[in-house]
C-alpha positions in Angstrom: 25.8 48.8 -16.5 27.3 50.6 -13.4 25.4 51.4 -9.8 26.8 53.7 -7.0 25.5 53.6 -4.3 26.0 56.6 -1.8 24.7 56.6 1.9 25.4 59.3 4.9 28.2 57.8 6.9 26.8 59.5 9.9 23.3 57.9 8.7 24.5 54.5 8.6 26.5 54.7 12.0 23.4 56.0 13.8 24.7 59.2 14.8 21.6 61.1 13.3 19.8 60.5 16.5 17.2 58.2 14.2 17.3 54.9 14.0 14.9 54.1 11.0 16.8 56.0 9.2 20.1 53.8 10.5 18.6 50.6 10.1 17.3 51.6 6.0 20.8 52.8 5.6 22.6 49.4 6.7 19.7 47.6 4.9 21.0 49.6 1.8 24.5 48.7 2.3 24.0 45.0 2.8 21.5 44.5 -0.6 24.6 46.8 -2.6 27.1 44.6 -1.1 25.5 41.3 -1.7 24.9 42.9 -5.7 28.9 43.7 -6.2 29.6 39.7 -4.7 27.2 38.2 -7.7 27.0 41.1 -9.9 28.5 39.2 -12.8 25.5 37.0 -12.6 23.1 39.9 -13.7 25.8 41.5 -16.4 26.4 44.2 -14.0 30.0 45.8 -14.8 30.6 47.8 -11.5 28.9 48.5 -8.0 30.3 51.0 -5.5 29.6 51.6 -2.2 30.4 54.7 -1.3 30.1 56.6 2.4 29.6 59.9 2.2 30.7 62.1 5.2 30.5 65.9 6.1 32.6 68.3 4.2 31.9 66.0 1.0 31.5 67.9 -2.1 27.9 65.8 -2.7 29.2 64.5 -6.4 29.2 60.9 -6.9 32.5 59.2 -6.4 32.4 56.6 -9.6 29.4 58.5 -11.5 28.6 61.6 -12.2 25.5 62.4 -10.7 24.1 64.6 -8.2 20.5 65.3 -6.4 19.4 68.6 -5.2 16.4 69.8 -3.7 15.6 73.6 -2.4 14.5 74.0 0.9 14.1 77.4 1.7 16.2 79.7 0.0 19.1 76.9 0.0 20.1 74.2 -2.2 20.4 71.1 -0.6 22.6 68.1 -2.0 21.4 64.5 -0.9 23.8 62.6 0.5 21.8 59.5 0.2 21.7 58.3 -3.8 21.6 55.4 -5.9 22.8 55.8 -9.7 23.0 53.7 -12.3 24.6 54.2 -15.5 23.6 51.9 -18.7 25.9 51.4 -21.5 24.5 54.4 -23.3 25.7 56.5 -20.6 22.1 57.5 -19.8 21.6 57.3 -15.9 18.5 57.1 -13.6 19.2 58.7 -10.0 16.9 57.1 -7.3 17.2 59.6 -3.8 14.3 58.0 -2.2 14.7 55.3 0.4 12.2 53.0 -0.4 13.4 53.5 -4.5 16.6 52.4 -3.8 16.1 49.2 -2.0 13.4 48.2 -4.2 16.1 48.4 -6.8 18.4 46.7 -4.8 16.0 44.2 -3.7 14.8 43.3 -7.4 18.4 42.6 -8.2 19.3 40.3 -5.3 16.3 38.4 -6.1 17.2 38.0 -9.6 20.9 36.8 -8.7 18.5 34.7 -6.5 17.4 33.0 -9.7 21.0 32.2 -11.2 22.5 30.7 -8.0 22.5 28.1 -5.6 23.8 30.4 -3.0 21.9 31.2 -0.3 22.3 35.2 -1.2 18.9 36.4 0.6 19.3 39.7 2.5 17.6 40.1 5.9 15.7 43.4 5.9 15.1 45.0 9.4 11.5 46.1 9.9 12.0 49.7 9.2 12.9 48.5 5.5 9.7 46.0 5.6 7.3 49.0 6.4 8.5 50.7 3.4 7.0 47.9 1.5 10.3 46.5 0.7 11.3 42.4 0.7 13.6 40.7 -0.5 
C-alpha cells in the first residue's frame, strides 16, 4: 500500500491568514512523517509528503489522484489530499481535514502497538476539536 499525502504549502506556513487551518496542516505533516519513519512496521510500501504550492497543476505527485469540487461556475482542485493506493491499484482519496488525520492517527497508533518507541504525535488543539487523538 502507498499514501500521499498533499497539503497547501501556503497552508502549512500560515500565510492563509488562519491559523486552525495552519496548525491542522502541521498536525498532518507530523502524523505522515512519523508513518514514513515506521511504515515498514504496518506493511506500508511508500508515504510521501508532498507541499503543494501555487501554480501547481493539482495532480498528485506519487499517485494519481485528484479532488474537485464546483463552486460556482468553476472547478476547484483541493490542494489538501490524502490518497492511498492498495495493491489492487484501487485508491480511496480522503480531502477532509478531520478524514485525514483520523487516518493518520489510526496508523500511528497501530505502529504504536509494534514498537517500543515512543512514536506518539502531539496534536495541537485545533486537531483535538476535530475529534481527532492520537
Amino acid at each position: 500500500m502507498r499514501m500521499e499525502l498533499r497539503v497547501c504549502e501556503h497552508c502549512l506556513a500560515g500565510e492563509h491568514g488562519d491559523p486552525s487551518k495552519t496548525e491542522v496542516s502541521k498536525d498532518m505533516v507530523e502524523c505522515a512523517e512519523t508513518v514514513r519513519e515506521y511504515k515498514d512496521l504496518i506493511g506500508l510500501d511508500a508515504i510521501y509528503v508532498t507541499r503543494v504550492g501555487e501554480g501547481d497543476s493539482g495532480a498528485a505527485q506519487a499517485l494519481p489522484a485528484v479532488v474537485a469540487s464546483i463552486e460556482g461556475d468553476r472547478i476547484r482542485l483541493s490542494d489538501t489530499q490524502l490518497v492511498m493506493e492498495d495493491d489492487d491499484g484501487n485508491m480511496l482519496v480522503y480531502p477532509e481535514p478531520k478524514d485525514i488525520l483520523e487516518v493518520l492517527a489510526r496508523n500511528v497508533r497501530q505502529i504504536a502497538t509494534h514498537t517500543s518507541d515512543d512514536v506518539a504525535v502531539e496534536l495541537s488543539e485545533e486537531a483535538l476539536d476535530l475529534g481527532v487523538d492520537v
